[in-house]
Structure formats: structure tokens, C-alpha cells
DRENSE-730707 format. One record per residue (C-alpha): residue number from 1; x, y, z. Coordinates in steps of 0.02 Angstrom, whole numbers, always signed. Last residue first. Layout:
<r k="NUM" u="X" v="Y" w="Z"/>
...
% end
This chain:
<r k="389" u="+1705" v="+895" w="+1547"/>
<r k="388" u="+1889" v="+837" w="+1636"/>
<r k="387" u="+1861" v="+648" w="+1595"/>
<r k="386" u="+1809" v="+656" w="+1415"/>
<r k="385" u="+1871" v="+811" w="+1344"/>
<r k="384" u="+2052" v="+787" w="+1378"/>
<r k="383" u="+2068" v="+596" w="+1368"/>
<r k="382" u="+1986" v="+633" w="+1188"/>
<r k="381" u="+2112" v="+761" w="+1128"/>
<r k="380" u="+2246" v="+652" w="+1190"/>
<r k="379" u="+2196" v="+497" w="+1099"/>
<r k="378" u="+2179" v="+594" w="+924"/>
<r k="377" u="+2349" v="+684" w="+962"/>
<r k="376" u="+2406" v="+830" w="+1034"/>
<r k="375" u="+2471" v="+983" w="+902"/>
<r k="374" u="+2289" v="+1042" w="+868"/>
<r k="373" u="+2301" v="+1059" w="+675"/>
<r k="372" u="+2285" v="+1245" w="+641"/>
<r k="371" u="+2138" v="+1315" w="+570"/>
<r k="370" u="+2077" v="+1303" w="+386"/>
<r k="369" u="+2111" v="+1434" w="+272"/>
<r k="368" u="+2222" v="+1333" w="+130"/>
<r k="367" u="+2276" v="+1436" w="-25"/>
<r k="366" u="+2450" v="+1427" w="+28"/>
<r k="365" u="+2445" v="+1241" w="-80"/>
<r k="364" u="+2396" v="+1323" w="-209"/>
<r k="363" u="+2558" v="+1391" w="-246"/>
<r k="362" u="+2654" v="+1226" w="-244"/>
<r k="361" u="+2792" v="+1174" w="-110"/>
<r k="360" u="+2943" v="+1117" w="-177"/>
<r k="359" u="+3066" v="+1045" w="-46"/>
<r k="358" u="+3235" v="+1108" w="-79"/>
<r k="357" u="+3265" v="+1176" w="+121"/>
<r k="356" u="+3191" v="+1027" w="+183"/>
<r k="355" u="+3305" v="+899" w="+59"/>
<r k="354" u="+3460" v="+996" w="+109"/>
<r k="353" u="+3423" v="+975" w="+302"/>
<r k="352" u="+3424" v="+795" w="+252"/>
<r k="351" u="+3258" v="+681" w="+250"/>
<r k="350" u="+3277" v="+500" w="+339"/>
<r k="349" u="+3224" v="+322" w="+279"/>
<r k="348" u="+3282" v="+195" w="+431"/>
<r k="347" u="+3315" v="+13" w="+371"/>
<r k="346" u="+3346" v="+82" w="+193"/>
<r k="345" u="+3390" v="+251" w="+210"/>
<r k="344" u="+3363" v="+415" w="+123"/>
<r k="343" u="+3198" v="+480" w="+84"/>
<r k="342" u="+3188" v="+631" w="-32"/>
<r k="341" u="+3052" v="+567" w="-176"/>
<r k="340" u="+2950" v="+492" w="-21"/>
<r k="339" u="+2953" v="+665" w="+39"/>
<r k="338" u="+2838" v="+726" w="-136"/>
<r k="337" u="+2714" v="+580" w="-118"/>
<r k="336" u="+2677" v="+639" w="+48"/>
<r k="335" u="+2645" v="+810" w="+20"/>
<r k="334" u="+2527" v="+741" w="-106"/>
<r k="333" u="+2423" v="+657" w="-1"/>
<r k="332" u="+2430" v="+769" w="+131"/>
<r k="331" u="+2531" v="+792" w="+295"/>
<r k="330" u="+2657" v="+922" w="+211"/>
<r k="329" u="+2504" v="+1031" w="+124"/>
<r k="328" u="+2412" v="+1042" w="+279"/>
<r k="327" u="+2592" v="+1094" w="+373"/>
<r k="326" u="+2606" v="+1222" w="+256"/>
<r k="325" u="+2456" v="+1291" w="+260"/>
<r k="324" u="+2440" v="+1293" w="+451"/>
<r k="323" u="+2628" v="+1389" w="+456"/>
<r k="322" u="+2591" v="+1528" w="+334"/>
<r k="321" u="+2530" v="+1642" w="+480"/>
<r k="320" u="+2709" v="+1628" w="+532"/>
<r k="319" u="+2788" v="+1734" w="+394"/>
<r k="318" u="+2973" v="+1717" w="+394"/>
<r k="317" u="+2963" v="+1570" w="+465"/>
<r k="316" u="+3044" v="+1439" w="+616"/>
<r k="315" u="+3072" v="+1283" w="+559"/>
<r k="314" u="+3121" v="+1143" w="+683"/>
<r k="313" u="+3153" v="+988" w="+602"/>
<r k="312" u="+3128" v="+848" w="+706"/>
<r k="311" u="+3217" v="+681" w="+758"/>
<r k="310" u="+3357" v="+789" w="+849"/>
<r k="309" u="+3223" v="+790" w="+985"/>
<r k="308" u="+3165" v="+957" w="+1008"/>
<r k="307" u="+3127" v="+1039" w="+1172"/>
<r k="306" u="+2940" v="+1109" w="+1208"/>
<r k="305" u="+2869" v="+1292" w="+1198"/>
<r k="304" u="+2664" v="+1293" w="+1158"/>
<r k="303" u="+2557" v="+1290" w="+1000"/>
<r k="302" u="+2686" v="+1208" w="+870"/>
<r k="301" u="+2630" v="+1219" w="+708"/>
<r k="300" u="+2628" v="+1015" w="+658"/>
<r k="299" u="+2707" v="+880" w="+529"/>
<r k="298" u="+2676" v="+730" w="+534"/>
<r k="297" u="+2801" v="+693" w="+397"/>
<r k="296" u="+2779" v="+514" w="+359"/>
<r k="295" u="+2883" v="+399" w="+295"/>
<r k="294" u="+3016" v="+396" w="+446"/>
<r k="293" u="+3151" v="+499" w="+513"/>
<r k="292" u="+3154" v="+692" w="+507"/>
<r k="291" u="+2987" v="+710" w="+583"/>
<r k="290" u="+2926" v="+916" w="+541"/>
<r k="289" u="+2888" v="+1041" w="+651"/>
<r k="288" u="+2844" v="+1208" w="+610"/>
<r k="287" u="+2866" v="+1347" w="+731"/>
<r k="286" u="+2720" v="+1454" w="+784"/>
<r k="285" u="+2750" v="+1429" w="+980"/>
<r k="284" u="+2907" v="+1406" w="+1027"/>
<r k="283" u="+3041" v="+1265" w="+1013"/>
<r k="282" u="+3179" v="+1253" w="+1107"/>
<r k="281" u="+3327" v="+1160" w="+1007"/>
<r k="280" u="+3434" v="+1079" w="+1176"/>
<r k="279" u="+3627" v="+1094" w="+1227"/>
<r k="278" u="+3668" v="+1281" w="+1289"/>
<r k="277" u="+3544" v="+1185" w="+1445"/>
<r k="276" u="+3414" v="+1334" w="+1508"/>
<r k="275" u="+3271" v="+1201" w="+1423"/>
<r k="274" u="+3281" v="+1088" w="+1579"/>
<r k="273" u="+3211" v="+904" w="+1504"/>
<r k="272" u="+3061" v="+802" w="+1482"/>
<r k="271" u="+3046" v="+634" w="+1400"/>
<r k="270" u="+2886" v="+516" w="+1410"/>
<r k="269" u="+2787" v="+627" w="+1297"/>
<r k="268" u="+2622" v="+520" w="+1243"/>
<r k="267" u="+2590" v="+468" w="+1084"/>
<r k="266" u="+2522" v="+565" w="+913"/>
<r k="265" u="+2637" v="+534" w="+793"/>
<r k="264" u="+2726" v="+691" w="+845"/>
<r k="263" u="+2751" v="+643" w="+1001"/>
<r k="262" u="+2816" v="+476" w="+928"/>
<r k="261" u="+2953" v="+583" w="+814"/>
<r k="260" u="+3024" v="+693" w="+963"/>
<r k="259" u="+2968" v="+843" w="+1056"/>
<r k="258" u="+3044" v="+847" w="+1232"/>
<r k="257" u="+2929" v="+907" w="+1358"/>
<r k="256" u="+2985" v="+1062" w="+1451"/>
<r k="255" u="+3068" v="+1049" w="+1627"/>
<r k="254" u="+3053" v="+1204" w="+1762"/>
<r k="253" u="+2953" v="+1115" w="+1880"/>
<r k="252" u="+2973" v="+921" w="+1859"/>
<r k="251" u="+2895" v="+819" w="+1721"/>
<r k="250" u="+2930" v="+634" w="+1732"/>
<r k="249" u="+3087" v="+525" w="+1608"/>
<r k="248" u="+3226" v="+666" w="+1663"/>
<r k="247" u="+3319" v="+734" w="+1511"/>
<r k="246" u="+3501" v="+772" w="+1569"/>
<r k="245" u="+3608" v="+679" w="+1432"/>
<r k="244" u="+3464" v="+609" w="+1319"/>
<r k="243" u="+3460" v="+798" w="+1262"/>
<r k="242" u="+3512" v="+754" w="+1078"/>
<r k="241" u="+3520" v="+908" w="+981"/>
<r k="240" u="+3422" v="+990" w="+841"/>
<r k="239" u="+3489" v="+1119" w="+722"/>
<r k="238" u="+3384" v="+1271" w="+706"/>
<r k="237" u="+3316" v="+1310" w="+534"/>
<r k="236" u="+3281" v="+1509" w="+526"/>
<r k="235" u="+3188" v="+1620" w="+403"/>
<r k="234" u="+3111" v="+1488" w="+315"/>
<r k="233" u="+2973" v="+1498" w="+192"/>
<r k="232" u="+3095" v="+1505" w="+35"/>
<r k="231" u="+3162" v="+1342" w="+112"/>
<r k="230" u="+3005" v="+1264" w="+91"/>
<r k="229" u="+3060" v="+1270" w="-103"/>
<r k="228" u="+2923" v="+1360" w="-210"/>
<r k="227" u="+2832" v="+1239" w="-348"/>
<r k="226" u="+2815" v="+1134" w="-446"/>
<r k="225" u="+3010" v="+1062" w="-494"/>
<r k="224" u="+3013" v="+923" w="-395"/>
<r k="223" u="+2852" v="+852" w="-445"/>
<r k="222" u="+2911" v="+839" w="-628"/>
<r k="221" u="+2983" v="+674" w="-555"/>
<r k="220" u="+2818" v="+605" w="-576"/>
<r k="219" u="+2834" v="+399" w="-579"/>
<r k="218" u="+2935" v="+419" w="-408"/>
<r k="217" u="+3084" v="+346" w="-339"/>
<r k="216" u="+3190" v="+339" w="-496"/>
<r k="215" u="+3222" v="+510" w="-500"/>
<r k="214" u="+3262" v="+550" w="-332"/>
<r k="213" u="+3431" v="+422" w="-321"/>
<r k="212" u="+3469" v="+514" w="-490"/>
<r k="211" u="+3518" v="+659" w="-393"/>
<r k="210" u="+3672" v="+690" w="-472"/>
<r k="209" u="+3584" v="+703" w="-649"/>
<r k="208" u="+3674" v="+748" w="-823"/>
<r k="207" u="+3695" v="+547" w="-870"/>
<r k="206" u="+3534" v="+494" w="-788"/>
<r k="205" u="+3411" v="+489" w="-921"/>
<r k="204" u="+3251" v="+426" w="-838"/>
<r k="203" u="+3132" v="+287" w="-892"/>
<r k="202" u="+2989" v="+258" w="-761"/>
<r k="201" u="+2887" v="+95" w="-733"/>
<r k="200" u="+2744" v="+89" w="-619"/>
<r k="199" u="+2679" v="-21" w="-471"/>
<r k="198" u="+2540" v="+54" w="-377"/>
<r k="197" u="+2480" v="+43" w="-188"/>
<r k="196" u="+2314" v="+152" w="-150"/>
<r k="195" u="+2297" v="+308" w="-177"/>
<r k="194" u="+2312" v="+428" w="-28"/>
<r k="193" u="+2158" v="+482" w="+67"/>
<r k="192" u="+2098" v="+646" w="+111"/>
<r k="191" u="+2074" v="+681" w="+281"/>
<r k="190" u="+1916" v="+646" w="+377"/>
<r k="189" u="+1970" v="+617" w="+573"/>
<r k="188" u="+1932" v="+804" w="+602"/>
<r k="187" u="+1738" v="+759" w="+601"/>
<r k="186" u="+1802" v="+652" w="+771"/>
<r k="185" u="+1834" v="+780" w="+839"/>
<r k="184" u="+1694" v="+914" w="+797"/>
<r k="183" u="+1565" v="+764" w="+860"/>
<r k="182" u="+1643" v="+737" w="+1004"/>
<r k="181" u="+1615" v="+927" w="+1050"/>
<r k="180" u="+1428" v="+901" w="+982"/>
<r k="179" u="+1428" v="+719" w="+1093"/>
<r k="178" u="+1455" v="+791" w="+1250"/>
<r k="177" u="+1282" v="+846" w="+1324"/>
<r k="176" u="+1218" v="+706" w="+1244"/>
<r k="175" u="+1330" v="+583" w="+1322"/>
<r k="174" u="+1308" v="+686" w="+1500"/>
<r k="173" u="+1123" v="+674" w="+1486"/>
<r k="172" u="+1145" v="+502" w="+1465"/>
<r k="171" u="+1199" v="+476" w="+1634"/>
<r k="170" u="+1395" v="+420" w="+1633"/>
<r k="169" u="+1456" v="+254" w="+1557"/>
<r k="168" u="+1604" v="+193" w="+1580"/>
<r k="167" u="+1688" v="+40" w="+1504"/>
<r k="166" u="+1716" v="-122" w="+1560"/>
<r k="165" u="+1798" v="-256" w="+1436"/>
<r k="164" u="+1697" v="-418" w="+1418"/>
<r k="163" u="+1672" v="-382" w="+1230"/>
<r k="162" u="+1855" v="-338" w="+1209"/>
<r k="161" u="+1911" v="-497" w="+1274"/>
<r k="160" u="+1777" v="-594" w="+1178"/>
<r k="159" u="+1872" v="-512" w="+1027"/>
<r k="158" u="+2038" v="-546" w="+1047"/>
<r k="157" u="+2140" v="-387" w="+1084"/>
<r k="156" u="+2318" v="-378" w="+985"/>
<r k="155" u="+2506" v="-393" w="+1026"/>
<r k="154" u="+2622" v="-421" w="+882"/>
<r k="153" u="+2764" v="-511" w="+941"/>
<r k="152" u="+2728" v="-542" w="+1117"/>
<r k="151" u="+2563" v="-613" w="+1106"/>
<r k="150" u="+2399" v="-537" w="+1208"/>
<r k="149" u="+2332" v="-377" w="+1219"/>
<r k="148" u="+2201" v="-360" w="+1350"/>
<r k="147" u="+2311" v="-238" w="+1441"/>
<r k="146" u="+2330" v="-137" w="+1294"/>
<r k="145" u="+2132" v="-120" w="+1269"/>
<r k="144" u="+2131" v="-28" w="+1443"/>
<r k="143" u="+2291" v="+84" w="+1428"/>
<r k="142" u="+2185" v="+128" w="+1221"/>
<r k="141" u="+2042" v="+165" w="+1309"/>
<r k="140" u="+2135" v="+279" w="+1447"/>
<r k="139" u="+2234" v="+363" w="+1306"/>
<r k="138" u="+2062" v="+394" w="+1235"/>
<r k="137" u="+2033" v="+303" w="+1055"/>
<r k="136" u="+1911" v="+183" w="+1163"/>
<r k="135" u="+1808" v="+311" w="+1260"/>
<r k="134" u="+1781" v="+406" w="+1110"/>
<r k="133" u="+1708" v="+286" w="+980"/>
<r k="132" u="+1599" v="+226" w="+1130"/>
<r k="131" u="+1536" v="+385" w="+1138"/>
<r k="130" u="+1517" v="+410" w="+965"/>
<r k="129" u="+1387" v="+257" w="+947"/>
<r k="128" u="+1320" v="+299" w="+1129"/>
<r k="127" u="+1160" v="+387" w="+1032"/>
<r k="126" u="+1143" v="+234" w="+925"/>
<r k="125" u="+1078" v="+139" w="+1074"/>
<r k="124" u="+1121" v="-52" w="+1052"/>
<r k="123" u="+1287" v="+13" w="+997"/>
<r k="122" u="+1351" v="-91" w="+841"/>
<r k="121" u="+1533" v="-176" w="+850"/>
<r k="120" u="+1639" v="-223" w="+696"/>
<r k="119" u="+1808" v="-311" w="+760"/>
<r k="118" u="+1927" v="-259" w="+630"/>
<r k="117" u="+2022" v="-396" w="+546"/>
<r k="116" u="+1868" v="-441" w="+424"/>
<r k="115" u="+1980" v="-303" w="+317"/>
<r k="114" u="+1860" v="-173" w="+257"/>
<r k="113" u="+1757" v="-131" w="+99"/>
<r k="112" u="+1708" v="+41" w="+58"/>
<r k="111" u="+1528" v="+72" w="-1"/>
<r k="110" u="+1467" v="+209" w="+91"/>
<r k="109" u="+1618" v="+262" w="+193"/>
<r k="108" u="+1549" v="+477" w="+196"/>
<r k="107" u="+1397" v="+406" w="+254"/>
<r k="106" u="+1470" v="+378" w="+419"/>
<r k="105" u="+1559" v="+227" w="+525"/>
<r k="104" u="+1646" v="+276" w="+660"/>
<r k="103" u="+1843" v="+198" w="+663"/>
<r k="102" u="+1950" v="+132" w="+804"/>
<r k="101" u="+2141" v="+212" w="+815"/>
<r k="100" u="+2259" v="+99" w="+815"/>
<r k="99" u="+2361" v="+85" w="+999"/>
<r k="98" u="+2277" v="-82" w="+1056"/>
<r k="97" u="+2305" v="-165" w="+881"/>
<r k="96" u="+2168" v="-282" w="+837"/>
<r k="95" u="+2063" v="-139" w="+755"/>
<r k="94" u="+1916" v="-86" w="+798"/>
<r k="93" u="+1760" v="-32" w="+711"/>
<r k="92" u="+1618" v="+60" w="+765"/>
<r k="91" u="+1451" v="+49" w="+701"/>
<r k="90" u="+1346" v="+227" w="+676"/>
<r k="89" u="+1295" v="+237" w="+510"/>
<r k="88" u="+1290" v="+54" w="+439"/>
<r k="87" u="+1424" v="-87" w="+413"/>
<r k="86" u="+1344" v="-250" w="+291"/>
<r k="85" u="+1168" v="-269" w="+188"/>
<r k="84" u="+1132" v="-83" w="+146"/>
<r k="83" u="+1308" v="-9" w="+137"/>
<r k="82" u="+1465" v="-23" w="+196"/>
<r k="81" u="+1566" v="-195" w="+151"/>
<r k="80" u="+1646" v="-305" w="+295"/>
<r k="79" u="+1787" v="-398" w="+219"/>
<r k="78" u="+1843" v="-603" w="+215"/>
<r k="77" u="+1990" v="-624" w="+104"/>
<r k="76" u="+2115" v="-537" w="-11"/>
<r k="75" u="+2212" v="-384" w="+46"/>
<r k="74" u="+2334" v="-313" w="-83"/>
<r k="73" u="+2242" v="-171" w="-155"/>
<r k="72" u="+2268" v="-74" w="+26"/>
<r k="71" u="+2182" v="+73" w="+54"/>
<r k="70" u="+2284" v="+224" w="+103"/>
<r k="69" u="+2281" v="+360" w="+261"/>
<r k="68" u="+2113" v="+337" w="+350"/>
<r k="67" u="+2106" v="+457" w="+481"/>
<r k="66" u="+2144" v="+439" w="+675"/>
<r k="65" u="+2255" v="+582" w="+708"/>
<r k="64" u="+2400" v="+519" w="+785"/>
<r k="63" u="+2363" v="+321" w="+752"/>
<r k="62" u="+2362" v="+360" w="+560"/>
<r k="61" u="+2263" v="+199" w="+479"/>
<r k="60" u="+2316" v="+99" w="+323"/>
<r k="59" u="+2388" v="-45" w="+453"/>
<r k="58" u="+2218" v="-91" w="+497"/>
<r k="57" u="+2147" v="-133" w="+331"/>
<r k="56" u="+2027" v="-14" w="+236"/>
<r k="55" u="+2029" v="-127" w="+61"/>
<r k="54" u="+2041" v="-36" w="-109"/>
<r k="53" u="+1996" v="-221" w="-226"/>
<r k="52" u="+2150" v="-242" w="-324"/>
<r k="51" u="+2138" v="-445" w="-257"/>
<r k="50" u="+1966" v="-492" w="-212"/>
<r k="49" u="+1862" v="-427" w="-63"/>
<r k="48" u="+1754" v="-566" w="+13"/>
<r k="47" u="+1596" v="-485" w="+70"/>
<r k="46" u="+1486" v="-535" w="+260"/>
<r k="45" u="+1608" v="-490" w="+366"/>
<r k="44" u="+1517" v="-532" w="+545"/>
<r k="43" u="+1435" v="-387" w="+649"/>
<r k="42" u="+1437" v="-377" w="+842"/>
<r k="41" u="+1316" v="-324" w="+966"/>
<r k="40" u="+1357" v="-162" w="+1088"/>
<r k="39" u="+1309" v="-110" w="+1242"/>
<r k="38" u="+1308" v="-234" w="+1358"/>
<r k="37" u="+1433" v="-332" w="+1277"/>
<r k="36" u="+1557" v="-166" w="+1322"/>
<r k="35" u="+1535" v="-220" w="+1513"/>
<r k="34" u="+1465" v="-87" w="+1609"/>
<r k="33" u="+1581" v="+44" w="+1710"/>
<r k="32" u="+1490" v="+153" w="+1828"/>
<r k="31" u="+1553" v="+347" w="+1811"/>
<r k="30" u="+1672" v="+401" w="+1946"/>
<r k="29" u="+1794" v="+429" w="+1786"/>
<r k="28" u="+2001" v="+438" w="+1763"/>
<r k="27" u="+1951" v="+219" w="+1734"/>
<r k="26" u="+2061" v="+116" w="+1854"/>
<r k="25" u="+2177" v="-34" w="+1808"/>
<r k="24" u="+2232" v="-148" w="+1923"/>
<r k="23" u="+2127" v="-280" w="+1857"/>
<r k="22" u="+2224" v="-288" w="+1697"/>
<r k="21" u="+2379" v="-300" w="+1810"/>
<r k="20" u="+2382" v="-500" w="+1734"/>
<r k="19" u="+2319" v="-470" w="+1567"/>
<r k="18" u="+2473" v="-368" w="+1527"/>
<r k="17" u="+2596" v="-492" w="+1613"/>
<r k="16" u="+2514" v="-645" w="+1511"/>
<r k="15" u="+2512" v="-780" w="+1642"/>
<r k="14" u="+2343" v="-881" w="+1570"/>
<r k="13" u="+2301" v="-1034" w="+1666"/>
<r k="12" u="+2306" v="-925" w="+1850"/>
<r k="11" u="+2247" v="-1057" w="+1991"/>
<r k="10" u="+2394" v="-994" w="+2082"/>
<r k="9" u="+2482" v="-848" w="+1995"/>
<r k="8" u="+2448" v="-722" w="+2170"/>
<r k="7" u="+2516" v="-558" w="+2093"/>
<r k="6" u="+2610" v="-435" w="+2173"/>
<r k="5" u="+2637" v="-266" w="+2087"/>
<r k="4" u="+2797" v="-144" w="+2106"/>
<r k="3" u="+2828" v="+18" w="+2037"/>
<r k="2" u="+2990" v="+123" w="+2015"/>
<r k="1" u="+3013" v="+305" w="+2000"/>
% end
């Protein structure tokens, strides 16, 4: 399906395509929309964080689920610090990108430093603190902040842009009425951190070794030994397929949504295709999913059927009530550290079936009894509640 916009460029000084079908944009919400300014006052960094200080900087976010990954000890410069004289409870920080996920302040950040980066707002009303939180991490927030973007490299939201943005705002009543389910969102955001960026020197005798490639990429190669290899856990590992083919880029009747790497990173599925084809990996619900490409794993049960991408494992297992452990343990801080060992690749680090089926997962780690992750992202989660409550 193809689109069309006119736009009169006469008396236009800035002819940035995003900002120019700004104004064609349309909140899913009857509320009123009220400039952000309106609502909000801004904070300056008032710390300079030195070098080996653990800085929150943009790029140590996770986009999918909106958590703090890793703090950076590189970052030198201007920083906002939590804590009696900077951030409070309750101020809401976003970063430049339009697709990173924008950060709540809470006790639990008492004392962090963050990159001056972030654009540090403070609701005039501290009950619209997680409100406006949730309205910009929506996939309608983050639509609006994208159109704001400007530069074609690296496209980010100036701040007096942002502060002009409109956002809706429905009767309090409705903000209240909303904020407990907002609040059991965004609580989900708390993960545990990795540590921050290390150097370290390992000695390693190679001459008995084939996989030598493994020891050298991690000061702990003991790692690979603790524990139980996922493919213990595995009663079935279907090969994935490319489905680029016959995939259709809208959902018709009878099409699943094809899983791939940025669905699993939280974005939006923009592929869809017939799941009767001999061709695709379906995917039902209860089967692991794990990214094949890239550093991190993101890995997910799967709650409803969907095509694979050849991007993903699929991991289907002998018990499936294991799945929300496993996948815990895989998106973690030391489930991380552990694939970094496997990664293959240069330009594009990728895992091998080989490297799934060896990958050691400890004992504890089945100890978890949380509930599943919700296999939709941050963003989606919040369109969800927001406009359909």
C-alpha cells in the first residue's frame, strides 16, 4: 500500500521530511492534547562525572524492555546526579534517541549519575510523573518524538522540540485510575544490571584447545563448564527459514507475524506471512526464542503462534514449564557474559546451532519462579493499556 502527502514548502526554513508530516500526526486518544511545557519544567546537570565514574548514558538502555542494561565508565562530562541536590522521585528522563526508552526516576537510582544527554523533565503534578513516562515509551510516543527527530545520521529530538510537543491528557480520574497497571509496568523495567566496561588480561594454554577462539574472549573461561548444556533442555531445535519469498509487509487473514531479531528487541512486526508454506519455522506457544545474530539474546517464551525469521532459534522443550527460567537466566547479566564467550563474527557476531546446544546453563538458574516475560515490548505494552483502557 502506498501513501502520498503534499506539502506546501513556501515560507518553510526547515525541510526536514520527519518534521514536515509532524502535523499529520494524530494521537489513538479523544483526550485534549497540551503542550509537554505545560506540564513539565526542566532540570540542568548540575555534577561532572569523571572518567571510571558508572555513568547511565543513553546507549546503556534496552529499547525492548526499557531497563538499564550497563553503566558506562567511559563517559566524562556534564551528568545529572540522583539525590538531594540533582534528579528526584518522580522526574523523567529522555533520551535523544526517539526509539530509547525514557526513564522514571525512583529510589531504587539514589545516587547514580547520568549522561547530561538525557533531557531531565519534572511533572508540575507528580501524579502525571508515570503518565508522562507512559505516553512517551508508547509506540504512539515514540511515532511522535520520531517526527521531531532531526539529522540524518543519528536522528535525535532537541529539547525545545520536545517541550512544544503535544501530548494527551485525559481527566485525572483516568490517570489515577491507570497509574496501578502503569505502575506494574514500568516496576518490570528493574533488571539487574551488568558491570560496567572492564579491561582484563587472561593467559590460556592453547596447545590441547580447538576452541581457543572461546578462551580468550572472557576472563572466566571456567564459565563454560558450570553448568547443564541448554541442549539438555531441548527436545526439538527447528531450523529456521527465510520466508522473504511470500511474506506480505500488512497482516491479511490467514498470515502469522514473522518473528525476527527486531521483534524480539521489542519493535513492531512489519513482516507477515501464510504459515501452510513447507518453507517457514512456526512457532507455538511455549517455545523459546532466542536472537541468533547480535550481542544480546533477547530471548522470550513465546505466548502465541508466529513464523520464525531464520534470525531466531526456535527451541522447543522437553519440559515447557522450564521455559521462563531459562529465558531469565539467558537475558541476565550473566547469561550475557556466557554468549559473548560464543559470538562469531566481526561486523555481524552470530551464535551456531552448536554453540545453543553446548550452552551451560547453571542449576540455580532453574530456581527462578517469576512469571513469564510478556513477549511484546515496553512500547507495545504501553500502546495497549493506554489507548484501549
Amino acid at each position: 500500500m502506498s501513501s502520498f502527502l503534499a506539502v506546501d514548502l513556501r515560507g518553510e526554513a526547515d525541510w526536514d521530511p520527519g518534521r514536515l508530516v509532524g502535523s499529520t500526526f494524530a494521537w489513538p486518544t479523544a483526550a485534549p492534547v497540551v503542550p509537554l511545557r505545560e506540564l513539565v519544567t526542566t532540570v540542568r546537570a548540575g555534577s561532572v562525572a569523571t572518567a571510571g565514574s558508572p555513568v547511565i548514558a543513553p546507549a546503556g538502555l534496552v529499547a525492548r524492555t526499557g531497563a538499564i542494561r550497563r553503566r558506562s565508565t567511559k563517559y566524562q562530562g556534564k551528568a545529572f546526579t540522583i539525590g538531594t541536590r540533582g534528579l528526584r522521585r518522580g522526574d523523567v528522563l529522555v533520551p535523544p534517541s526517539p526509539s530509547g526508552p525514557a526513564v522514571l526516576v525512583d529510589d531504587r537510582l539514589n545516587g547514580a549519575l547520568l549522561s547530561s544527554r538525557f533531557i531531565a523533565l519534572r511533572p508540575l503534578d507528580p501524579v502525571l510523573s508515570r503518565w508522562i513516562w507512559a505516553v512517551l515509551n508508547s509506540r504512539a510516543g515514540q511515532a511522535r518524538r520520531a517526527s521531531l527527530a532531526t539529522g540524518t545520521t543519528m536522528a535525535s529530538v532537541k529539547m525545545p522540540d520536545l517541550l512544544e510537543m503535544g501530548v494527551p491528557l485525559p481527566p485525572l480520574v483516568k490517570v489515577q485510575r491507570l497509574d496501578g497497571v502503569l505502575a506494574s509496568i514500568e516496576a518490570r523495567t528493574h533488571r539487574e544490571e551488568e558491570p560496567s566496561e572492564s579491561t582484563w588480561w587472561v593467559t590460556a594454554d592453547l596447545r590441547l584447545r580447538d576452541d581457543w577462539g572461546i578462551m580468550l574472549a572472557t576472563p572466566r573461561p571456567e564459565l563454560l563448564e558450570d553448568g547443564e548444556p541448554l541442549g539438555s533442555f531441548v527436545r526439538e531445535m527447528k531450523p529456521s527459514r527465510s520466508t522473504r519469498s511470500f511474506e506480505v509487509p500488512t497482516e491479511l487473514p490467514g498470515t502469522l507475524p514473522v518473528v525476527d531479531v527486531s521483534v524480539l528487541g521489542g519493535r513492531p512486526t512489519r513482516r507477515w506471512a501464510a504459515p501452510q508454506s513447507t518453507a517457514v519455522t512456526l512457532i507455538t506457544p511455549g517455545d523459546l526464542l532466542i536472537s541468533r545474530v547480535g550481542e544480546y539474546s533477547y530471548a522470550t517464551v513465546a505466548q502465541r503462534p508466529a513464523v520464525a525469521d531464520p534470525g531466531i532459534f526456535v527451541l522447543r522443550l522437553r519440559d515447557p514449564s522450564q521455559g521462563p527460567a531459562l529465558a531469565h537466566f539467558l537475558n541476565g547479566r550473566e547469561g550475557q557474559t556466557r554468549r559473548r564467550m560464543f559470538l562469531r563474527g566481526m561486523t555481524v557476531p552470530s551464535l551456531r546451532r552448536t554453540d545453543i546446544e553446548r550452552f551451560p546453563i547453571p542449576a540455580e538458574a532453574l530456581e527462578f519462579e517469576g512469571d513469564v516475560d510478556p513477549d511484546v515490548g515496553l512500547a507495545d505494552q504501553l500502546e495497549q493499556v493506554l489507548w484501549t483502557a
